[in-house]
N, C-alpha and C positions, 0 to 999 in steps of 0.2 A: 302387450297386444301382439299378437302372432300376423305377421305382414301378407301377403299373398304367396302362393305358392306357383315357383313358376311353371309352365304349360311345355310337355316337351313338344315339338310341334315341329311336322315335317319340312323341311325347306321353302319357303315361297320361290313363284315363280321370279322375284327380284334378284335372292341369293344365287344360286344356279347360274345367270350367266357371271356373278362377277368370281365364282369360283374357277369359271371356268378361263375367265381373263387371267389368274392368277397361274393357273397349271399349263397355258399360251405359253403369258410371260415367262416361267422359269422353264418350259421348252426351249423354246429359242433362245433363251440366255445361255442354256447348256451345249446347243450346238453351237453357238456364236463361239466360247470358250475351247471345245474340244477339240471341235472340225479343227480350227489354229495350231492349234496345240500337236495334234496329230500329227498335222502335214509337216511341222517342226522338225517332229521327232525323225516321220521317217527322210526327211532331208538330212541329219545326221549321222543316220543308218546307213546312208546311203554314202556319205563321205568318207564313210569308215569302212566300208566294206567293197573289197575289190576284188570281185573271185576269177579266179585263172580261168583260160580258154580251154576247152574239153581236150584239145590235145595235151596240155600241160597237167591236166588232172590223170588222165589217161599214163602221162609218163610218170608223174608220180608213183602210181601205184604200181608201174610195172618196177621203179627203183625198190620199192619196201619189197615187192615181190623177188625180186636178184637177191637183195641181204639176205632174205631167209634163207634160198632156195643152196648159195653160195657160201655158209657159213662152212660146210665140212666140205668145198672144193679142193681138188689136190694143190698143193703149192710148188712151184719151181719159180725162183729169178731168172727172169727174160726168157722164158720157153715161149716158144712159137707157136700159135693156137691157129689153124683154120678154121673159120667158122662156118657153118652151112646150115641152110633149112633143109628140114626132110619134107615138106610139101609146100604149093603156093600159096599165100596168106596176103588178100589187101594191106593188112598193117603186120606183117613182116618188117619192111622199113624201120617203123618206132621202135620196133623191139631189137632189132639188130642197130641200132643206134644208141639205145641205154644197155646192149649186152658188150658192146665193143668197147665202150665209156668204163665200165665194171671190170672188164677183163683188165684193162689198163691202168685201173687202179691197181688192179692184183699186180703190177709188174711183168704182165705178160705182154708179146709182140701179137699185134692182132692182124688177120688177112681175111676181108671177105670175098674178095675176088684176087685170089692167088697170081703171081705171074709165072709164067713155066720154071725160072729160076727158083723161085721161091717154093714151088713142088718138088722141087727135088733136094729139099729140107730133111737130114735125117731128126731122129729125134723128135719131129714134131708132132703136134697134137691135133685132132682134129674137134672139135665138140658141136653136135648139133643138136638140130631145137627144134619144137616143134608146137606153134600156137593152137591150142585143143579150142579154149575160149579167149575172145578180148571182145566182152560186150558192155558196150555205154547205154544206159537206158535213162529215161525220163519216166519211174514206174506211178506216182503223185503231185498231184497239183492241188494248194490248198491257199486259202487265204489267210493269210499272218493278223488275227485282230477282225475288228468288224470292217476297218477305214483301212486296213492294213495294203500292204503291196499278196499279190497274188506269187505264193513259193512255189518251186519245182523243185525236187529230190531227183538229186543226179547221182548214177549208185556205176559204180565199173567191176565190173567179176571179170578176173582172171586166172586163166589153167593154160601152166606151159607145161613143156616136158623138154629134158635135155639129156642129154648121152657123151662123154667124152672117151675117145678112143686114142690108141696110141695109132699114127697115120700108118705106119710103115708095114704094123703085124695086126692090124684090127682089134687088137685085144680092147675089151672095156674096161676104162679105171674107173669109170665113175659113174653114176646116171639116177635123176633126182624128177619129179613132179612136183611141183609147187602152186599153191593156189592164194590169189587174194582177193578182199574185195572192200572198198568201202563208199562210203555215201558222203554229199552234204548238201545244203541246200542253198539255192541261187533263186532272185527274183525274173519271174516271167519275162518279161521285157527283156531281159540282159541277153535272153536266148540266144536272141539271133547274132550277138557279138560273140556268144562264148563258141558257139558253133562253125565250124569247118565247112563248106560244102563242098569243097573237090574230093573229099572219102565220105562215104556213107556210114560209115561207122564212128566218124566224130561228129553225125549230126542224126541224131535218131530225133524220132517223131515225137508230138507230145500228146499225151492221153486226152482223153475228152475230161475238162472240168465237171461233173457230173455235178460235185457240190453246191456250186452256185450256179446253174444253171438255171436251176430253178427256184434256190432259195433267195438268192437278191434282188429280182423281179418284183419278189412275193414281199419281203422285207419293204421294198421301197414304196411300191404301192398301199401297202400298210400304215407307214409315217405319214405319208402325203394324205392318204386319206384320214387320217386321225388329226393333221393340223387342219385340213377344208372344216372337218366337224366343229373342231374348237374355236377356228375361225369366226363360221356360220351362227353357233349357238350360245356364243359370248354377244352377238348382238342383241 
């Protein structure tokens, strides 16, 4: 004897809300779990990670910049260099700080501001320099993850140019342009420590987040309104 056959039959209005208790409940279990879990991680992230202040980025890259530029520099033990810039440059300083540092590793005697004795140096050398680019920018700003910390891409381009002369006869022995540039990325927040304000050039501005501007308004307003619903209609 053949049994009934069963009726497929659209949801009643009883099922419905307890589906919907069911898709609540594993909501908020899931953010109970993760939100935790996140803020974990980027607590972590955060101990592990210590990024240098834009001046120390900044001389970094002018050091990788010097290696290159000074790989085929003339050599002499303890020759006397004068140093000079050929125009005025706000961060002149940093750079005549890591070229003075450089030159001295090469075993050379370094003078940026000569004394009259020390001009009347035969033999010695003059080399100057001349900063074309040394710009720090902040060109993106993006969010790391959905819960993540908000990154900023910090990028430094640099174009020097240098000439070394013999002081006495002007002759040129040497004269090179060298460029470099790289990036990396730091959390928003940290900004304002990693930033200089007494040079404008160790504290550049930061772009407009355009990204979430608009979309985590729309996101957040979206969840909220999808748990009122589920809320509401599980009653």
């Amino acid at each position: 004897m053949i049994g009934p056959i069963a009726e497929n039959r659209p949801p009643s209005a009883v099922d419905c809300p307890q589906k919907n208790k069911v898709i609540l409940t594993l909501l908020v279990i899931f953010l109970t779990i993760s939100l935790p879990l996140q803020v974990f991680a980027e607590n972590e992230e955060l101990k592990r990670e210590n990024p240098v202040s834009n001046e120390e980025f900044l001389r970094e890259s002018v050091r990788n910049l010097l290696d290159k530029a000074f790989l085929d520099f003339p050599r002499a033990e303890s020759k006397f260099i004068f140093v000079n810039s050929e125009e005025e440059n706000p961060a002149n300083w940093l750079l005549e700080d890591e070229l003075v540092s450089h030159l001295r590793s090469l075993n050379f005697q370094v003078a940026l501001h000569p004394s009259s004795r020390q001009n009347e140096r035969l033999n010695a050398w003059s080399l100057f320099y001349r900063i074309i680019q040394m710009e720090l920018s902040y060109p993106q700003v993006k969010r790391k993850g959905f819960f993540g910390h908000k990154m900023v891409t910090r990028k430094a381009k640099l174009s020097f140019s240098f000439r070394l002369e013999e002081k006495e006869s002007g002759k040129i022995l040497w004269t090179r342009k060298e460029t470099e540039e790289r990036s990396d990325m730091v959390k928003k927040h940290d900004i304002k420590y990693l930033n200089n304000d007494s040079y404008s050039f160790l504290s550049p501005s930061l772009p407009e987040d355009t990204q979430t501007k608009y979309l985590e308004p729309a996101l957040v307003a979206a969840v909220v309104g999808g748990l009122i619903y589920l809320f509401f209609a599980s009653r």
